[in-house]
N, C-alpha and C positions, 0 to 999 in steps of 0.2 A: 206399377211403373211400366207393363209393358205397352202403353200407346206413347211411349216414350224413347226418342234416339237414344245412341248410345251415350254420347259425352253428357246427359241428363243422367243417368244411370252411373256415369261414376262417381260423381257429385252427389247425387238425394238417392242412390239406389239402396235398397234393405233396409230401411229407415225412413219412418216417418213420425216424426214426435206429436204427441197431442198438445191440448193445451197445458201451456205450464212445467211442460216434460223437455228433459235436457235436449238443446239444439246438437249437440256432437253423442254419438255414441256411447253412451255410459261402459264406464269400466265396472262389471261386476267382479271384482277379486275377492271372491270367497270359494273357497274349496266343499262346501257346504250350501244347505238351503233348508229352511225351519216350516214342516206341517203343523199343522194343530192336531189333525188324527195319524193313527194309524192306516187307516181304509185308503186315505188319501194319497198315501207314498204306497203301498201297495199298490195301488192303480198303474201307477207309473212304473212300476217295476214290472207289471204284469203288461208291459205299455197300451195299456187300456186309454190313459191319458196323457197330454203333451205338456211338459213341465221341465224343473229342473231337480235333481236331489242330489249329485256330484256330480264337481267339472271335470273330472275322468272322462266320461262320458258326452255331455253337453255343457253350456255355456252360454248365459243371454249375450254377451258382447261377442263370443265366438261368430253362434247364429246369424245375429244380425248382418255381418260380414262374407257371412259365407252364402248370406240372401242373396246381398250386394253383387257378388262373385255367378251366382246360378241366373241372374237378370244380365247383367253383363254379356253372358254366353250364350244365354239362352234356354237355359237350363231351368229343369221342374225341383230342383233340390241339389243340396250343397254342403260338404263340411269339410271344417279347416283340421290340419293334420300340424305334428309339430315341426316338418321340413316337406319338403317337394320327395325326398326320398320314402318319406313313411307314405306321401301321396298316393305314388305308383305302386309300393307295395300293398300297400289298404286293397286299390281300386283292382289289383289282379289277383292277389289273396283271397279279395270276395267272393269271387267266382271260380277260384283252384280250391283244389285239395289233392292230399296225395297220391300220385296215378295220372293228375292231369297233365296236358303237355301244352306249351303258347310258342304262337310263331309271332316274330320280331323281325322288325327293320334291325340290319346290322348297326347301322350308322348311329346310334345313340350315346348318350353320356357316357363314359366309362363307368362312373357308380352304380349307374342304372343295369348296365350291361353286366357287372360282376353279380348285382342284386337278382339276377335273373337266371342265370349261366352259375353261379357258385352258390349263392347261398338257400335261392329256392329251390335248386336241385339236391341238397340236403336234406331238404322238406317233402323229398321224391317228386316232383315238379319240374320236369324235362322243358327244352327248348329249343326250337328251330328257327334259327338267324339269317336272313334272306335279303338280299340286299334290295335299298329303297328303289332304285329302279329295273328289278326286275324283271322280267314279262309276266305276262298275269298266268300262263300256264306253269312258270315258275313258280311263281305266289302258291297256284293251289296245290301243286304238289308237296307243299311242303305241313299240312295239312294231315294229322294223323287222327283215329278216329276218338280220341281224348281230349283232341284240343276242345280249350274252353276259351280262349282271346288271340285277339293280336291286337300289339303295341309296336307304337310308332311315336317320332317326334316331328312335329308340323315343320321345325328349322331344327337339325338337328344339331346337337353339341356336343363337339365343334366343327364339327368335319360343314355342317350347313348345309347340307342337302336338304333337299322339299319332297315332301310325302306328299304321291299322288294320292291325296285320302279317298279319292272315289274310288280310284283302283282298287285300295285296301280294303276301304268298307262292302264293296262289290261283292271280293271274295270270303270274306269274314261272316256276311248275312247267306252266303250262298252255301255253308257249312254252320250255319246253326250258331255263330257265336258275335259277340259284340265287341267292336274294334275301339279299342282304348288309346287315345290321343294327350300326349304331352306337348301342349300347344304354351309353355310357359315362354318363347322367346318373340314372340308374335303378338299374343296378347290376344285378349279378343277385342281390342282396337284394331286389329291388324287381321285378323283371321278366327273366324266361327267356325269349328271345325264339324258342329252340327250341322249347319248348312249344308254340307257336302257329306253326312252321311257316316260321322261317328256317334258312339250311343255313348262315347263316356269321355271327357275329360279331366286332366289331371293338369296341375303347376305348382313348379316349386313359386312361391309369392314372395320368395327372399328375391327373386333376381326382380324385371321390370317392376311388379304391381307394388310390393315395398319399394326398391328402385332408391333408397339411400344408404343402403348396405346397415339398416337397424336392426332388424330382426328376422330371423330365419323360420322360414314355418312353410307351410302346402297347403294346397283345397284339392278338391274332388270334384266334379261337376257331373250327375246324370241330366242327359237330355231327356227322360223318358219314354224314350221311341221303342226300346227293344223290348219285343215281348217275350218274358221269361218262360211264361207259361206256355207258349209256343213249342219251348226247348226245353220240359221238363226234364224228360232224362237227362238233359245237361248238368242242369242247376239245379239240382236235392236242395242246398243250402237255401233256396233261393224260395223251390216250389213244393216245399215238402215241410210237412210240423217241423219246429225247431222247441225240443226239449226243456233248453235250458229256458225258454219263456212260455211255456205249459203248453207248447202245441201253435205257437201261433206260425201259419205260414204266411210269410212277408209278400210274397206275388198277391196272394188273397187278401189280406189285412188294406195292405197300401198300395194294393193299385200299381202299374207300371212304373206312375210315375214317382212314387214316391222306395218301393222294396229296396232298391239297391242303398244308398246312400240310409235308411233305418235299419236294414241288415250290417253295414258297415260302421256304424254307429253303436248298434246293441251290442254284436256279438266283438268287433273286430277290437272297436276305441276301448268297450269295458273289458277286454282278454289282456289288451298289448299298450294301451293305454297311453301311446301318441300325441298326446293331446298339444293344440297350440294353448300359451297362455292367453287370458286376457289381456293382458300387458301387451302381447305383439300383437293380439287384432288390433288392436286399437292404433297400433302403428301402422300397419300396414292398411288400414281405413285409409289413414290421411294420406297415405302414396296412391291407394285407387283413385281418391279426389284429385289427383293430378294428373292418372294417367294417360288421360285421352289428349292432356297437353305436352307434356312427354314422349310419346313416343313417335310423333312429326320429326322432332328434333334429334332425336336419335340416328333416327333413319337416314333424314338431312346428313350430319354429321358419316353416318356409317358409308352413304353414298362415295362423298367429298373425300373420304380416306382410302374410298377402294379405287377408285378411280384413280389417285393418285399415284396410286402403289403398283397397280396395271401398267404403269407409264413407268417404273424407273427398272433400270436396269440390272440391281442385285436382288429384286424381286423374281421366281422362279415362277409362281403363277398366284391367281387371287380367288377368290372362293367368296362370293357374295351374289347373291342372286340379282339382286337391283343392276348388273353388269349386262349390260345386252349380249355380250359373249359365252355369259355363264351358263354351263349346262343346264341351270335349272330353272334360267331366267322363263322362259315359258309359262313353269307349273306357276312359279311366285306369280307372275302376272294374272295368273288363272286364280289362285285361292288369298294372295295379298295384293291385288292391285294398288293399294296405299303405302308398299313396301314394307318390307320385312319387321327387322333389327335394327340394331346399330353396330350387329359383334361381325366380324371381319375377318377372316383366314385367310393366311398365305403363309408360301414356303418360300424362305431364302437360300439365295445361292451360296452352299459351304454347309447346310444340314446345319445339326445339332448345335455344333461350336459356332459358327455365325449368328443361330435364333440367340443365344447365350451370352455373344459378344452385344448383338441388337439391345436388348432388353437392360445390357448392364447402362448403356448410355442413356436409353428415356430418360427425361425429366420431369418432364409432366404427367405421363401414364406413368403409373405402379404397377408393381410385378402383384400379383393375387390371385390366392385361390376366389377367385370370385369375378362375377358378369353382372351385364346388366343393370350398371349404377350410375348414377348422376355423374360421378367422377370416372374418367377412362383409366381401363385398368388390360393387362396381356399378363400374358401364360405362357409356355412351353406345354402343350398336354403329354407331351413322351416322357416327359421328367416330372408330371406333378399330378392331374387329374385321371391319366390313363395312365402309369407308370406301370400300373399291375398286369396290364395287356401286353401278351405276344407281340413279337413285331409281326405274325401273321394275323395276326388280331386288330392289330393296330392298321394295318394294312387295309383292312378288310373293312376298318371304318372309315379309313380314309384320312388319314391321322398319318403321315411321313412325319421322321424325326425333326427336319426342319422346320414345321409349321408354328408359325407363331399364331396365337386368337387373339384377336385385342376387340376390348370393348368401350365402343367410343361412347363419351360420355354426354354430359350438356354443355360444356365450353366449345370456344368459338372454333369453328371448323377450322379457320387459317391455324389457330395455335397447334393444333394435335399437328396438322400435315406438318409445320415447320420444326415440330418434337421430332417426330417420323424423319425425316429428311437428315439431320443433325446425327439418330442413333445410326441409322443407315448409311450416313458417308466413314462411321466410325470402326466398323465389317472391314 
């Protein structure tokens, strides 16, 4: 599929049935798979051969989707995870271990940001939180001789700031390590983050690419550009025998393009066991078949709302790039010329108590932990996604108490803005 656009590749991508063979993505739901020999599942154990023996591990409906996902992006190989959070953990776990240290954009999800900050530094795995814009003598300073990644979000959530990924990838390949990109609000309808010079991508597939709030799950995406072998002393795990499968080193074995995502599969999926079911690929196939129509409308929508919301006057400020005033309006123009999102941040006038009074009035948006859905939905992130954050924390992402996230959905732009107007005159 790759002499193929993208909106081809949402549609027919990771899949091609032969004759006679199902036209939609077969669901394999068996936790199991039947050899005739012994030699034969050995094989695969000793990953001499590509097969399936438990879906712990792999999965032909998983596979197939997570093809779908690595053609999409651009990418040499792909695997689905059971949320966007095991995503990030997988894809930076591959390449830490205890001792190492990763530098971070502040401005990231709060789940992300505790997963990183609290609980991988449990695991002795330090971190350096740097904020997304700024200056690149800043960035490298922050650079310890352990680090093994930096992570960023392409549109962060919620705060929406835009990662200059060149800048990052700049400084990340110029200290030996590869820059891991959460580009799940963007899409890669919206933004390749390969293009501009990341070796790995990650998304939660529960927000846009599923996109009807069915099933919760993650992908992985290596671009195979970075060379491990290059940064051996970096990555042991990566360039060095690995025991637990008789000595095979993954740089050697697979090739650049393939070590990361079959080291994260062998040792990571069958350790911690992650796994998406078949059940949700299969859902979340039929939301990629849609998404390159989708997310026009989104954007459409997220436009028409910020805009409005610029203009009224218990609005304190708006946070969407698609705003030619917006600090970030620039980078977006630079890495998403077809516009972002459709998710929207502002702060109302009266903080905490006015987001609270706002949100009691919508009628047509729901209050949810959840983005990125067909239907429009808002938050308070101080009271529910980032609750566990500092208010220096929260600061620091760009998160004030009164900020509302709302996520505009696929109905008609007039109705949201006349929902909006309605909770707004009720403050």
């Amino acid at each position: 599929m790759s002499d193929y656009r993208l909106d081809t590749k949402c549609v027919q991508g990771g899949y091609r049935p032969g004759n006679g063979e199902p036209r939609q993505i077969p669901i394999v739901q068996s936790t199991t798979f039947r050899y005739e020999t012994s030699e034969a599942m050995g094989r695969l154990f000793d990953l001499e051969d590509s097969g399936y023996f438990y879906t712990r591990l792999q999965n032909p409906t998983n596979d197939l989707v997570a093809a779908k996902i690595a053609e999409m992006e651009g990418g040499t190989a792909a695997m689905l995870t059971s949320s966007g959070q095991a995503a990030n953990f997988f894809a930076l776990f591959n390449v830490c271990e205890c001792g190492s240290h990763i530098v971070a954009s502040s401005a990231i999800y709060g789940g992300t940001f505790n997963l990183i900050e609290v609980t991988m530094r449990k695991m002795g795995i330090t971190a350096t939180f740097v904020a997304p814009d700024c200056t690149e003598e800043e960035l490298n300073a922050a650079f310890q001789e352990n680090t093994r990644a930096v992570f960023g979000e392409t549109i962060a959530n919620p705060a929406l700031t835009v990662l200059d990924i060149e800048k990052f990838a700049k400084a990340a390949h110029a200290h030996g390590v590869p820059l891991i990109v959460d580009n799940t609000f963007p899409t890669p309808v919206n933004c390749r983050p390969f293009e501009w010079g990341a070796d790995i991508v990650t998304h939660s597939t529960t927000k846009y690419m599923d996109g009807h709030g069915a099933a919760v799950g993650g992908a992985i995406v290596d671009s195979g550009n970075f060379d491990w072998m290059a940064h051996a002393d970096k990555f042991p795990g990566l360039c060095t025998p690995d025991d637990s499968y008789h000595g095979i080193t993954y740089a050697e074995k697979f090739g650049q393009g393939g070590a990361f995502i079959t080291k994260c599969t062998a040792q990571l999926m069958r350790d911690l066991g992650s796994i998406q079911s078949p059940q949700h690929a299969f859902y979340l196939n039929l939301g990629l078949e849609s998404l390159h129509v989708r997310m026009p409308r989104h954007v459409e929508n997220g436009q028409a709302v910020a805009e409005f919301l610029a203009n009224h006057p218990k609005v304190v400020n708006v946070t969407y790039s698609g705003l030619p005033g917006d600090k970030y309006y620039d980078l977006a123009q630079k890495y998403m010329p077809k516009g972002g999102c459709g998710v929207v941040s502002f702060e109302l006038e009266g903080g905490r108590a006015a987001a609270e009074t706002f949100m009691k009035h919508l009628k047509l948006a729901a209050i949810e932990t959840h983005v990125a859905d067909a239907r429009t939905c808002c938050l308070n992130p101080a009271t529910s996604t980032h609750r566990q954050m500092t208010d220096e924390q929260l600061e620091a992402a760009g998160i004030p108490a009164g900020l509302v996230r709302m996520s505009c959905g696929l109905e008609d732009k007039e109705d949201l803005i006349a929902d909006l107007a309605q909770a707004l005159e009720a403050i």
